[in-house]
C-alpha angles and dihedrals in degrees: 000000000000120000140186119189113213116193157133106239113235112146108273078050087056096052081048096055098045085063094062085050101055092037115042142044137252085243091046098036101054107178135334097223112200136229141178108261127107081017135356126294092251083054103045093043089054088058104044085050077052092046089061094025079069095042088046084237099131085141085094128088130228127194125199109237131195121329090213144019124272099269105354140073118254122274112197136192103219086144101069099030099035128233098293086041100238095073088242108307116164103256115152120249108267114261089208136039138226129292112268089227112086128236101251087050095039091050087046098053093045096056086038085060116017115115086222147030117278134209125229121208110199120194101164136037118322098246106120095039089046085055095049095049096041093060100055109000082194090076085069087081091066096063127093091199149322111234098188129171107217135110143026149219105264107330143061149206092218108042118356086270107033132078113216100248089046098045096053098055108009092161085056090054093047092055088051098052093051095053105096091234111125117267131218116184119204095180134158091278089074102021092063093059097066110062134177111242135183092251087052102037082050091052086053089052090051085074087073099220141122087244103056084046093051089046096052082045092063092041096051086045084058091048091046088065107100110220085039083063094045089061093027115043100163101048140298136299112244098215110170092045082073100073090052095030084059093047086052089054125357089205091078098089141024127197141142134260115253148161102265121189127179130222111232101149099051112087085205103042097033110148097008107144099226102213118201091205091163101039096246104144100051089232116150116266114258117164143054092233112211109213101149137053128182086215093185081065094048096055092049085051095052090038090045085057083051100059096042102052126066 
């Protein structure tokens, strides 16, 4: 398997990414590839240089991706992830910078030359891979498979109906879910069933590195968040550690396999992922649909990355 992580860290983005570090290889973790979302895309490239500055993993490359969505003006989430996006957790400052190629051209060139599919994981909004798709459709026969956190049945984190990666670029996503790739959703539906506890966040902290620490770090940032602790007492959802935590073992989640559309003309339904669950519309099934998590699974995935990083 070979694997690029597209994303706009952003701090549950960050916990996502340190999985694929501890648990895959250079020949198997290709790029992190970089897009504006939770902050901008200066910002988020910065901290995904940070991210394997820290790993010691600088072999990687990261391109820089859109600076906005599609159509629309950015929306950002500064407010849950902080200015810097990691809601100050001590990464180092990055030794290298970014590639001088950019992330569309990059992607392209990548499904234009590679010897076999590729699978995307997508943790923030589709931008990059819209753009891509939307240049040559054709490219979606190159890859193996999208794993994407975004969305939601019925409810939503940024309006009552829209999930945040979905809201901030719905056309992206449209593009997405009408080109033929296979589809995995990790949404809120799945995502708010694993929560970060104490008693979690205390067995993380057991590994005795400065990753688990920082970890832990990004998680309690997330819980400190008021209206985060009215719906979450007991801790936070990690979302975007889904999409890695699945490539480290399929058996995470479960789901069904269903027709999903995306809003993008209602003001007040922009963004909401519309899920077919019963099959009521006739639509051709799109999407891999991500209901049930074995959380206990998910928190030995993210404290196994602990202990094997530094």
């Amino acid at each position: 398997m070979k694997f690029i992580i597209d994303t706009d860290p952003g701090t549950d983005d960050a916990v996502a990414i340190l999985i694929a570090l501890a648990h895959f290889s250079d020949e198997e973790f290709l790029a992190i590839t970089t897009v504006a979302g939770n902050v901008t895309v200066d910002i988020g490239t910065k901290n995904a240089l940070r991210l394997l500055e820290h790993t010691n993993r600088n072999n990687i490359p990261v391109y820089k991706g859109e600076a906005k969505p599609l159509y629309r003006e950015l929306t950002t989430a500064e407010w849950v992830h902080g200015s810097d996006g990691l809601n100050g957790v001590d990464f180092p400052n990055p030794s290298k910078n970014e590639e001088s190629s950019d992330a569309v051209s990059y992607i392209t060139n990548l499904l234009i030359n590679s010897d076999e599919k590729i699978t995307i994981c997508v943790l923030g909004p589709m931008t990059n891979i819209g753009k891509v798709l939307s240049q040559d459709p054709k490219l979606s026969s190159n890859i193996e498979q999208i794993i994407f956190m975004g969305g939601g049945a019925g409810f939503g984190n940024t309006t009552p109906v829209a999930e945040f990666n979905f809201f901030v670029d719905p056309e992206a996503v449209n593009i997405v879910l009408n080109s033929g790739v296979k589809l995995i959703m990790m949404g809120l539906d799945v995502t708010h069933q694993a929560i970060a506890t104490k008693t979690r966040l205390e067995d993380i902290l057991e590994t005795k590195t400065v990753t688990g620490k920082n970890i832990v770090s990004l998680m309690s940032s997330l819980s400190d968040i008021e209206i985060v602790r009215e719906i979450f007492p007991d801790g936070t959802p990690v979302h975007d550690a889904f999409v890695t935590a699945y490539l480290v073992d399929d058996t995470l989640t479960s789901g069904k396999f269903v027709n999903i559309e995306i809003e993008t003309k209602s003001e007040l339904s922009l963004g909401q992922s519309v899920i077919d669950i019963n099959s009521v519309t006739g639509r051709k099934k799109n999407v891999y649909w991500m209901n049930q998590v074995n959380d206990d699974k998910l928190f030995e995935i993210i404290k196994s990355a602990s202990s094997k990083l530094p």
